[in-house]
N, C-alpha and C positions, 0 to 999 in steps of 0.2 A: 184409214185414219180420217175421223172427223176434223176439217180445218177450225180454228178459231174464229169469233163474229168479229176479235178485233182486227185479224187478216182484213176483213170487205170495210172496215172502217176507213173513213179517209183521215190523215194525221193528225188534222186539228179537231176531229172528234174524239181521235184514240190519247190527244194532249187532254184536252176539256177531263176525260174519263181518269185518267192517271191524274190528275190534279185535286177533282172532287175525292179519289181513294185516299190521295196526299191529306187533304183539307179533314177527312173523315178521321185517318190514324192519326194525324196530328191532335184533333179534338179529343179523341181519346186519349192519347198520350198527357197532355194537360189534365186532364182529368183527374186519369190515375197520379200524375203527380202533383196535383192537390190533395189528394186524399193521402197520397202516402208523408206529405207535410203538416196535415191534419193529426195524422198516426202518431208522427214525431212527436206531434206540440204534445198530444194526448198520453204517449208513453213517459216521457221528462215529467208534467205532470203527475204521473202515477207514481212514477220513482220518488218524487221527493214526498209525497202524502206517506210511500214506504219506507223511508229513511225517517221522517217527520215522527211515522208511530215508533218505529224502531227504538229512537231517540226518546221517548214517550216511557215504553215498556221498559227501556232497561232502567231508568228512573224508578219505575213503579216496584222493578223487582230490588233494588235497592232500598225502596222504603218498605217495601213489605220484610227484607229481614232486619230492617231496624225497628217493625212492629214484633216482629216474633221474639227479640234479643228481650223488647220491655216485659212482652208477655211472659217470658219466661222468669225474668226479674220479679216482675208482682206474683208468679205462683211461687218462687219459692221464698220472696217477703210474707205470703199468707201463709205458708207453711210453717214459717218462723210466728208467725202469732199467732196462729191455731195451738203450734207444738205451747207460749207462752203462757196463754193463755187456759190450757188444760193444766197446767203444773201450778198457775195461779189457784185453778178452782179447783186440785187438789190438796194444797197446802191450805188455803180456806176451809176448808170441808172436815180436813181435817185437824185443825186446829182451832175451829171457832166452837167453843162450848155450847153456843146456845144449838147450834146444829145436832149437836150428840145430844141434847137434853129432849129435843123436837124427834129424835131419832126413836129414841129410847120409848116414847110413850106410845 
């Protein structure tokens, strides 16, 4: 069995060495708990941008079926004047003399 270097060390060397490892994981521990505070601030952010569109689109799909209700309204108001308007230029066509005289020649 190989002995350890910190065996031959004297105390306030193997103190000094365990204080710098302390100082070291400490620095890293700060670290990482910035960043993982970073993270947070970052995600709360993201959530309310996704809650924000959220809010967004279900508006947008509300107004889009109150475009499709109109749309649907003016096709079949043009189908009612198309339909009107053939029976006009039916009944014209057929009832207007000067047509049958123009027809005729």
């Amino acid at each position: 069995m190989i002995p350890d270097l910190n065996d031959f060390c004297s105390p306030s060397d193997r103190k000094q060495k365990l204080e710098e490892k302390a100082a070291k994981a400490q620095e890293a521990f700060d670290k990482e708990a910035k960043a993982h505070k970073e993270l947070q601030a970052l995600f709360a952010k993201v959530q309310q941008e996704k809650n924000d569109l959220s809010s967004v689109l279900e508006g947008e799909k509300g107004n889009l079926a109150d475009v499709h209700e109109k749309t649907n309204k003016l096709k079949a108001q043009k189908a009612d004047l198309e339909a009107q308007l053939n029976v006009s230029f039916y009944i014209f066509f057929n009832s207007n003399p000067l047509y049958h005289s123009v027809k005729q020649k």
